[in-house]
ZADO-1210 file (C-alpha; in nm, 4 decimals, padded with zeros to 6 digits):
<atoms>
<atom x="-03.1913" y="-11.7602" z="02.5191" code="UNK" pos="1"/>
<atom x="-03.2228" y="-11.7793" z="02.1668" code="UNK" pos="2"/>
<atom x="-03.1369" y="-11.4288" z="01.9875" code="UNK" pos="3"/>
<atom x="-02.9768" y="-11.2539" z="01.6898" code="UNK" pos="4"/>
<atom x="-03.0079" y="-10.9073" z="01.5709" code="UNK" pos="5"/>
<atom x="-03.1071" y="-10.8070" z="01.2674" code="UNK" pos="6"/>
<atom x="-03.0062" y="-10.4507" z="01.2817" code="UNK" pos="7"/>
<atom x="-02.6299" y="-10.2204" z="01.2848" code="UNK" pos="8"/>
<atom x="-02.4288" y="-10.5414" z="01.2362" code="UNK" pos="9"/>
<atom x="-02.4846" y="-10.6551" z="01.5957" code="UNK" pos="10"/>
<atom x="-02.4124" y="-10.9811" z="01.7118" code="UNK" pos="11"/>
<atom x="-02.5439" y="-11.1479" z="02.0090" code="UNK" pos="12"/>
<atom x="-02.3561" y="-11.4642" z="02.1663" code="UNK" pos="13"/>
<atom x="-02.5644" y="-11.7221" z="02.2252" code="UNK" pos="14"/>
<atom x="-02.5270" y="-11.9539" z="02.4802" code="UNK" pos="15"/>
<atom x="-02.6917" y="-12.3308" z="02.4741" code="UNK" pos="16"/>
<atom x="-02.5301" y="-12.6790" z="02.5216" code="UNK" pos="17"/>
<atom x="-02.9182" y="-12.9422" z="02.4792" code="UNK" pos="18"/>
<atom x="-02.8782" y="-13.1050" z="02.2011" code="UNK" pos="19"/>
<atom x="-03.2201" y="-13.0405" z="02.0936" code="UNK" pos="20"/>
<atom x="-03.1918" y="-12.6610" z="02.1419" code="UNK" pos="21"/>
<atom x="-02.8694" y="-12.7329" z="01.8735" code="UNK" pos="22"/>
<atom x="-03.1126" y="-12.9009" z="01.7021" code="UNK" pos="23"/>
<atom x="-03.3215" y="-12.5737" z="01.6769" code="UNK" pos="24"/>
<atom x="-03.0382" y="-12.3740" z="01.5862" code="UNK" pos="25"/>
<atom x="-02.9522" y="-12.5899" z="01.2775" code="UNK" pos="26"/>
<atom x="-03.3122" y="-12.5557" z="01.1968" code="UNK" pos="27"/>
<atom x="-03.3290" y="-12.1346" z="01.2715" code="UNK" pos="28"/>
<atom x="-02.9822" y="-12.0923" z="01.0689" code="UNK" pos="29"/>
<atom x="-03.1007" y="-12.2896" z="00.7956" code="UNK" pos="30"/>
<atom x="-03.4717" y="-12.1129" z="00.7870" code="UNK" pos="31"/>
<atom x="-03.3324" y="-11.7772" z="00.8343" code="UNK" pos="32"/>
<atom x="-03.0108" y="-11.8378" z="00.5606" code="UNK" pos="33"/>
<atom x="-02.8312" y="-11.7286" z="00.8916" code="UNK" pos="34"/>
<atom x="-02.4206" y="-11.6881" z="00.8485" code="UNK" pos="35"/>
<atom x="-02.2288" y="-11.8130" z="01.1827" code="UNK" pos="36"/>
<atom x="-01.9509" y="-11.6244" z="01.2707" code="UNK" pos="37"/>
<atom x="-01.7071" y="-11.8014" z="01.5595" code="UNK" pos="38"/>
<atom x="-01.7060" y="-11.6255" z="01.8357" code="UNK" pos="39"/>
<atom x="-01.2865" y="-11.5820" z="01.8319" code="UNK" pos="40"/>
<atom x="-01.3896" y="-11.3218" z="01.5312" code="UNK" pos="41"/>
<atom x="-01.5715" y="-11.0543" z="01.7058" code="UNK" pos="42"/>
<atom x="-01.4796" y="-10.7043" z="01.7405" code="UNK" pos="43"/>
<atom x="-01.5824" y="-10.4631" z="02.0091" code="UNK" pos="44"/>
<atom x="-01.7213" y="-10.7347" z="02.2451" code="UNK" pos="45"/>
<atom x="-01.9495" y="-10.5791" z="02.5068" code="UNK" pos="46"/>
<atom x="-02.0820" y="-10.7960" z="02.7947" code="UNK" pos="47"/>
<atom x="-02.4403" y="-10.7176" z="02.8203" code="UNK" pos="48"/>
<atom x="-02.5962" y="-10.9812" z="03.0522" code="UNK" pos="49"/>
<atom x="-02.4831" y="-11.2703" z="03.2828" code="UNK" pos="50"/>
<atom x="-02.6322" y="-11.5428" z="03.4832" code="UNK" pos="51"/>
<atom x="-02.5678" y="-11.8582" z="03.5850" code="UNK" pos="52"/>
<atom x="-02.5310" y="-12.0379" z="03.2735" code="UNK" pos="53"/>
<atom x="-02.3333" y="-11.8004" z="03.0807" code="UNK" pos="54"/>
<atom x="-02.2653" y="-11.4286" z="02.9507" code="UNK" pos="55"/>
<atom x="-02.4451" y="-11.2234" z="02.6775" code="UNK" pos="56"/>
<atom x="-02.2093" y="-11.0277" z="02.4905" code="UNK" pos="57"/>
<atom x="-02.2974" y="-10.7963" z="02.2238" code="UNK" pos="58"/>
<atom x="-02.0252" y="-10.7399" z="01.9250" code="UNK" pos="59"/>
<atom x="-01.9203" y="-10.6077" z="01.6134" code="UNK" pos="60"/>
<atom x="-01.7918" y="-10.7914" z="01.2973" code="UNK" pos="61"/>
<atom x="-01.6213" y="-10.6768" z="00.9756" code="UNK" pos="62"/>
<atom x="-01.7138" y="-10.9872" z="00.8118" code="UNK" pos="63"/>
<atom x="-02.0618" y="-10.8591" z="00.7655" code="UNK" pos="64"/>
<atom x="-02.1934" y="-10.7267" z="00.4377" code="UNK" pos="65"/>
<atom x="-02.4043" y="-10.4559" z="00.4979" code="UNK" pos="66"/>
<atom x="-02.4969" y="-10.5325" z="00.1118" code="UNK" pos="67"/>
<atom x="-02.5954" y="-10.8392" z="00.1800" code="UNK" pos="68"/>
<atom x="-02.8643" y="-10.7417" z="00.5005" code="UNK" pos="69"/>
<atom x="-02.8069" y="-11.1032" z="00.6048" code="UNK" pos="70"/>
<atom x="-02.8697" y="-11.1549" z="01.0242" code="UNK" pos="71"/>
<atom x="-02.6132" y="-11.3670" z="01.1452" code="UNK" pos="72"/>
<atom x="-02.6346" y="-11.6212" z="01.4746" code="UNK" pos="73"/>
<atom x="-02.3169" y="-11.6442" z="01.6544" code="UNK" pos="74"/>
<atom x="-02.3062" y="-11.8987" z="01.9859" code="UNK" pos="75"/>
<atom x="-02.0968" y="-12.0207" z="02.2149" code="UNK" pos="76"/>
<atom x="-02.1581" y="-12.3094" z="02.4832" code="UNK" pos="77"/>
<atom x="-02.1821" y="-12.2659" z="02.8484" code="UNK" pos="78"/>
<atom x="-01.9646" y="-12.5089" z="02.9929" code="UNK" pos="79"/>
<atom x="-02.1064" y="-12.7909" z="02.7884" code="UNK" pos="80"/>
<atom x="-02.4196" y="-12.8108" z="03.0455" code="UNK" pos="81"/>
<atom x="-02.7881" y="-12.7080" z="03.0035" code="UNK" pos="82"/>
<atom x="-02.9816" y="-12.4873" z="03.2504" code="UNK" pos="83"/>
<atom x="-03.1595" y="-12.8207" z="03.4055" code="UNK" pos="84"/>
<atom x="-02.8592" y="-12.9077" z="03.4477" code="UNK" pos="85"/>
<atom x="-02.7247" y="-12.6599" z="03.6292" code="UNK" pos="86"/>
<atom x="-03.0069" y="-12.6185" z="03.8528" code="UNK" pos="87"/>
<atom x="-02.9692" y="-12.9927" z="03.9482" code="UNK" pos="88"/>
<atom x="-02.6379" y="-12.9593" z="04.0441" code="UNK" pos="89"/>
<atom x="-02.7042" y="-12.6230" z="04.2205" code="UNK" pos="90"/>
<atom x="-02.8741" y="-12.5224" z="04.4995" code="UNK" pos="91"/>
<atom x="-02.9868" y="-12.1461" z="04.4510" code="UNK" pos="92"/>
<atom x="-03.1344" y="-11.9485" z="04.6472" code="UNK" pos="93"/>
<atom x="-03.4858" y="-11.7029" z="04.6262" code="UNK" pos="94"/>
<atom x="-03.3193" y="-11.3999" z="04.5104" code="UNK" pos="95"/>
<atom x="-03.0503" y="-11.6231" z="04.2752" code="UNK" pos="96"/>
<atom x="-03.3738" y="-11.8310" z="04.1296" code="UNK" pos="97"/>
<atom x="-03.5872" y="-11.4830" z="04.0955" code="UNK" pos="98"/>
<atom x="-03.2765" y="-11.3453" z="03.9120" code="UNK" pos="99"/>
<atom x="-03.2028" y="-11.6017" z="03.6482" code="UNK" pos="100"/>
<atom x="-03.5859" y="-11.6342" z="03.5813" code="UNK" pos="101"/>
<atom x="-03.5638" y="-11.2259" z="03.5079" code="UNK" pos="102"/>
<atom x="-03.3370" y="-11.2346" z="03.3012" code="UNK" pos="103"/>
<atom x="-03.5038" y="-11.4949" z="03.0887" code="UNK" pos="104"/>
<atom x="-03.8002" y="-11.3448" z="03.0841" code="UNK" pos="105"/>
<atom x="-03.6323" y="-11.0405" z="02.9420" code="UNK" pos="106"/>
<atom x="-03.4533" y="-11.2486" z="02.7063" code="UNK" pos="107"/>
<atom x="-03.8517" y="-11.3858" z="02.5671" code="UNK" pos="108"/>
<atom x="-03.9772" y="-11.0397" z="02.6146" code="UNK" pos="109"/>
<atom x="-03.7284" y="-10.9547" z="02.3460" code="UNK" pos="110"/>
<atom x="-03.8001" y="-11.2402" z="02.1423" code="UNK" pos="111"/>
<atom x="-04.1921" y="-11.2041" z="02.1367" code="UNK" pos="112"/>
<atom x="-04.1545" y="-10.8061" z="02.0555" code="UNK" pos="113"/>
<atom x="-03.8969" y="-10.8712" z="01.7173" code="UNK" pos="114"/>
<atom x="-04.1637" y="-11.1807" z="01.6563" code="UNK" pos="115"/>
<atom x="-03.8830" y="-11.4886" z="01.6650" code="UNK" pos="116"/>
<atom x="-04.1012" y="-11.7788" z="01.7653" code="UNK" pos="117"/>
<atom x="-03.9160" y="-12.0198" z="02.0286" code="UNK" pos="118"/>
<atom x="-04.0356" y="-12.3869" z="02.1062" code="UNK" pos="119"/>
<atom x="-04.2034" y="-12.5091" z="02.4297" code="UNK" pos="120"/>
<atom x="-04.3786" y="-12.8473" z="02.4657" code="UNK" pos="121"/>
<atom x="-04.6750" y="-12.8515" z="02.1862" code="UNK" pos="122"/>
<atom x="-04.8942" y="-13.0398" z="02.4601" code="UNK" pos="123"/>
<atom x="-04.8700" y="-12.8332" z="02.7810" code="UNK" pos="124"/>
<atom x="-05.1090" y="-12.5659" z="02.7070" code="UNK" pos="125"/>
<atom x="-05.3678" y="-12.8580" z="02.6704" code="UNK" pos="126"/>
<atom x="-05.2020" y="-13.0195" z="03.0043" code="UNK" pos="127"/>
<atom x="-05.2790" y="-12.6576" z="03.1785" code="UNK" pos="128"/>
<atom x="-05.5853" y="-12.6362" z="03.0388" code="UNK" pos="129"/>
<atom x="-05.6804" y="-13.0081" z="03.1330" code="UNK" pos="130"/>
<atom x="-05.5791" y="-12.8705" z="03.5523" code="UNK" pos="131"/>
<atom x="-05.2473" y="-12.9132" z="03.5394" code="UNK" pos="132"/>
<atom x="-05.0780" y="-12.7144" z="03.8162" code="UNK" pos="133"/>
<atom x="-04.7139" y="-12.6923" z="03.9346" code="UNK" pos="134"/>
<atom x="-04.7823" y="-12.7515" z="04.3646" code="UNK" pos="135"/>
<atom x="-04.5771" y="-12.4874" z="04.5203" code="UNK" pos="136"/>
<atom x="-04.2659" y="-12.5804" z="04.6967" code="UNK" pos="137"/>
<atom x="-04.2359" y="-12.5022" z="05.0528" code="UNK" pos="138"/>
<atom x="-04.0722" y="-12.1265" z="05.1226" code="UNK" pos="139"/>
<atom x="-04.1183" y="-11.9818" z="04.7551" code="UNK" pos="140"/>
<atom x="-04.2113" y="-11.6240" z="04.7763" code="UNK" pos="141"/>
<atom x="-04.5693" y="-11.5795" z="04.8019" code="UNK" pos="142"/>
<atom x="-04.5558" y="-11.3171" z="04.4839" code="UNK" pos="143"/>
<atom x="-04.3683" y="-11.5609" z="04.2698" code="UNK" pos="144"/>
<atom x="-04.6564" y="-11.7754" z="04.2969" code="UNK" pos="145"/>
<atom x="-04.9414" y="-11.5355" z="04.2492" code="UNK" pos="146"/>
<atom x="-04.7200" y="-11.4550" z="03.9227" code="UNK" pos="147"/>
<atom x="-04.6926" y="-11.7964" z="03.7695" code="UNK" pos="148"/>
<atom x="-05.0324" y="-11.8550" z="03.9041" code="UNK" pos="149"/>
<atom x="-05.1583" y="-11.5805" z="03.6687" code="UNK" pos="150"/>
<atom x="-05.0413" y="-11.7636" z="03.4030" code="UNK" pos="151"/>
<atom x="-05.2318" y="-12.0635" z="03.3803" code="UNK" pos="152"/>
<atom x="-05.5276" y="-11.8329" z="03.2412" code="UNK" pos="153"/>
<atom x="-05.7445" y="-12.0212" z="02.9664" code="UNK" pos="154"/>
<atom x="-05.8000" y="-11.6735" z="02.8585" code="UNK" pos="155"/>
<atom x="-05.4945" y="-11.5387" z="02.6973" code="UNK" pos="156"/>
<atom x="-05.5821" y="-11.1680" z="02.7515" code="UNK" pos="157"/>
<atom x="-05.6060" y="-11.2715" z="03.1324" code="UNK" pos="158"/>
<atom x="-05.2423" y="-11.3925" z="03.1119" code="UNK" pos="159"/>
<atom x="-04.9402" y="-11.1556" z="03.1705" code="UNK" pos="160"/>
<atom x="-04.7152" y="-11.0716" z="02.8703" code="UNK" pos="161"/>
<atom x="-04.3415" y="-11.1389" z="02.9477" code="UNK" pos="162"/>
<atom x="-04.2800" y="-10.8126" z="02.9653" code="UNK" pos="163"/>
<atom x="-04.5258" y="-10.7675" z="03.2713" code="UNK" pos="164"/>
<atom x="-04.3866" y="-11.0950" z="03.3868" code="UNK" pos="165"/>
<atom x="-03.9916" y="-10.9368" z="03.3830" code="UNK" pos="166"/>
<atom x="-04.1302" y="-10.6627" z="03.5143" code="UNK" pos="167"/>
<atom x="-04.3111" y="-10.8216" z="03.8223" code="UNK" pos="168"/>
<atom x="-04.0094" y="-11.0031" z="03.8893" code="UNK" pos="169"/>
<atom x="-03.8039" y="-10.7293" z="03.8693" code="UNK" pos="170"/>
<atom x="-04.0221" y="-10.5923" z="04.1797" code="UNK" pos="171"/>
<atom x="-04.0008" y="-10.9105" z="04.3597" code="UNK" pos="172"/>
<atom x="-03.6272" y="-10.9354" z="04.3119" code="UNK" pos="173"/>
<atom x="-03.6149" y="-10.5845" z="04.4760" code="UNK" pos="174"/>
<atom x="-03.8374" y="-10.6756" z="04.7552" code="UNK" pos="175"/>
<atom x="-03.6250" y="-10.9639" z="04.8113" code="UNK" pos="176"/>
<atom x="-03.2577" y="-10.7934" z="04.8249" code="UNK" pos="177"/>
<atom x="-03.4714" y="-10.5189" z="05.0792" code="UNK" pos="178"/>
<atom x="-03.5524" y="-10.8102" z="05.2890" code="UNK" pos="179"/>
<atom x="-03.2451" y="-10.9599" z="05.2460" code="UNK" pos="180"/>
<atom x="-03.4185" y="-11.2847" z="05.2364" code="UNK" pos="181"/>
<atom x="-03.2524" y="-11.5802" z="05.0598" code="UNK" pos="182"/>
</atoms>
């Protein structure tokens, strides 16, 4: 997840080890004139997400200058590994997978409503478009399907927004844990 506030001298700990998502932070801190702050500084750390690659913390700094109105980036690594990573070294199950994909798709849902662009590959909307399709692996949850299914809509308006994406998989992550099926 890629975030900073802009707003009440908030701070949001980032978490990312790829080095082209480093890459993009260079790029974001130089765009944005963005001041990092290590994360040792913080005041008033408040843990405000976790998942499998890391925790979200949201904090407080006196080394802002509310003058100044300047948003500031703050990360931290996550064991030096990226989330492919992790999931190739760990086997999750339905309700961990549904999980960590909710809480990304909150994460964009922010991103997308404060208008911070994020990058993706440039060529798979023409690769969806062309009949590219994902073939669903054996015991995924027949919902989680239908969802990313949705998705692949040439027509954008046809497509869920992320919010009605977390929100979906908030329901199916519900449904799951009332199963209790894994």
């Amino acid at each position: 997840m890629y975030t900073f506030y802009r707003q009440y001298n908030s701070l949001l700990n980032i978490t990312s080890s790829n080095y082209q998502a480093k890459k993009w932070f260079q790029s974001i801190i130089e765009e944005y004139k963005l001041k990092e702050i290590p994360y040792n500084n913080l005041e008033r750390k408040k843990r405000i997400g976790r998942g499998g690659s890391g925790t979200v913390y949201l904090a407080k700094s006196s080394l802002l200058d509310e003058k100044e109105k300047i948003p500031y980036l703050v990360m931290e690594y996550a064991n030096n590994r990226t989330l492919r990573e992790y999931l190739r070294n760990n086997k999750l199950e339905w309700l961990e997978k549904i999980q960590l994909a909710r809480q990304i798709a909150e994460g964009m849902s922010y991103l997308h409503d404060i208008d911070i662009t994020h990058r993706y590959d440039a060529s798979l909307p023409l690769k969806i478009i062309q009949g590219l399709r994902e073939k669903p692996i054996l015991g995924t949850p027949v919902q989680y399907i239908d969802l990313y299914s949705k998705c692949w809509y040439h027509e954008p308006n046809k497509r869920p927004s992320m919010l009605e994406i977390f929100q979906q998989l908030n329901f199916l992550e519900l449904d799951l844990k009332y199963e209790g099926t894994n």
